[in-house]
C-alpha positions as CSV (number, residue, x, y, z in Angstrom):
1,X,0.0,0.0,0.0
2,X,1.0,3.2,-1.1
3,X,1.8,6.2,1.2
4,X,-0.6,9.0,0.9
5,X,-0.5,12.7,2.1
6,X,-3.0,15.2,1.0
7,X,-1.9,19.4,1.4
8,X,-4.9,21.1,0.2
9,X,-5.7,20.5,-3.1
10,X,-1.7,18.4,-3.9
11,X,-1.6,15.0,-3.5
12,X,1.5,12.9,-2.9
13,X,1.4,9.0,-3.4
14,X,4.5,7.3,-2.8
15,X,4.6,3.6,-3.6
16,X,7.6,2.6,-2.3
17,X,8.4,-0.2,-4.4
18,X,9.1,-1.2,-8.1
19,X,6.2,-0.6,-10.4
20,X,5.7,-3.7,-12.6
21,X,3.3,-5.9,-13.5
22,X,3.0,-7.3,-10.3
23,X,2.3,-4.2,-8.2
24,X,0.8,-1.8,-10.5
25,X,-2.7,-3.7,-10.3
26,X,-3.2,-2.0,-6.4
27,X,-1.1,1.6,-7.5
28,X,-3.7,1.6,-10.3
29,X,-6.8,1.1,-7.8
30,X,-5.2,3.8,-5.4
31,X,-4.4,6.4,-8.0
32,X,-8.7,5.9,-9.5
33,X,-9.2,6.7,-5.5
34,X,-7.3,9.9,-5.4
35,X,-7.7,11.2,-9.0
36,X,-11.7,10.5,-7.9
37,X,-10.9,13.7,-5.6
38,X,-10.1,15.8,-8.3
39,X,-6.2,17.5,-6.8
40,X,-4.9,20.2,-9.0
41,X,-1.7,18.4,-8.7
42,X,-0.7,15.1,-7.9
43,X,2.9,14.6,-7.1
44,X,4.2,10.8,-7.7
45,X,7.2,10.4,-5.0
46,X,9.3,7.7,-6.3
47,X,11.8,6.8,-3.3
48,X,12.1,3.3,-2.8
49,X,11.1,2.2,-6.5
50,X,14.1,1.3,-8.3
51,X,12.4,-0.3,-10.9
52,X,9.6,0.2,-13.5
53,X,8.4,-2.3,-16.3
54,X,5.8,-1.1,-19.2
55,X,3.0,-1.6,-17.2
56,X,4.1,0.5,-14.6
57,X,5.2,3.2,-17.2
58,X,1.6,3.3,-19.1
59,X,0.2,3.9,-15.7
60,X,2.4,7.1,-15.4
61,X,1.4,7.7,-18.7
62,X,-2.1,7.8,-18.1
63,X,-2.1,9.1,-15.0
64,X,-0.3,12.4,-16.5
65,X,-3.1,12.5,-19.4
66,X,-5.8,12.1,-16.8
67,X,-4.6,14.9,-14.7
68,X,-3.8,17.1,-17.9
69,X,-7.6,16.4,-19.3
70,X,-8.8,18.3,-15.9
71,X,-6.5,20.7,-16.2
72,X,-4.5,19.5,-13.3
73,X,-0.7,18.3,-13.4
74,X,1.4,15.2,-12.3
75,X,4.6,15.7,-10.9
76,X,7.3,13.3,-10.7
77,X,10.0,13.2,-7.8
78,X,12.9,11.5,-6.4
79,X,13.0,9.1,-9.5
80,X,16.4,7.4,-9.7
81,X,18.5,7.9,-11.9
82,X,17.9,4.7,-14.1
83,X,14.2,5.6,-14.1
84,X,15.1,9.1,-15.5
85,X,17.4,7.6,-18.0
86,X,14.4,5.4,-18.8
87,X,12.0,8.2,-19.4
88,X,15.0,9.7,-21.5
89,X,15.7,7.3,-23.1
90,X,12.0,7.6,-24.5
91,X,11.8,10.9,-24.3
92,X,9.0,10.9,-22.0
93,X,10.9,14.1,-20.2
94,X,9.9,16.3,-22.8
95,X,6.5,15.3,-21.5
96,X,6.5,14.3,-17.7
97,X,7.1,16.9,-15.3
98,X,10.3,15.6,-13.4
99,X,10.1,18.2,-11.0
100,X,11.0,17.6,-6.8
């Protein structure tokens, strides 16, 4: 289960472990739950995961295009550095916000 602190209207999940096809089923159900609540932004704290598959990738994805549709914005934050070479490497920086 994911750690969860809401400040107003910003929302900060951190899962805490890798997101792959094994743990993205229950970080899916948990992110429904809090983009449900409508946060202007929604910051995605990514200490402790030092891996990501697809699956866990197309979550992010859309996750940033859900928040983007209601005008809001998803930040990422404390990604490692092999995730940021991932999202690099497919140029999803020019996209993601890869903020703190």
């Amino acid at each position: 289960m994911s750690a969860i602190v809401r400040e107003g209207n910003v929302f900060t999940i951190t899962p805490g472990q890798d997101l792959v096809s094994t743990t993205v089923p229950q970080f899916k159900q948990e992110l429904a739950t809090l983009l449900a609540e409508s946060p202007t932004a929604l910051r995605l704290d990514l200490t402790g995961t030092g891996m990501m598959d697809s699956i866990g990738i197309g979550v992010i994805i859309a996750t940033h295009n859900s928040m983007k549709k209601k005008g809001g914005k998803l930040i990422i934050a404390n990604a490692s550095e092999n995730i940021i070479k991932l999202f690099k490497s497919m140029r999803l920086d020019q996209h993601l916000n890869l903020g703190s």
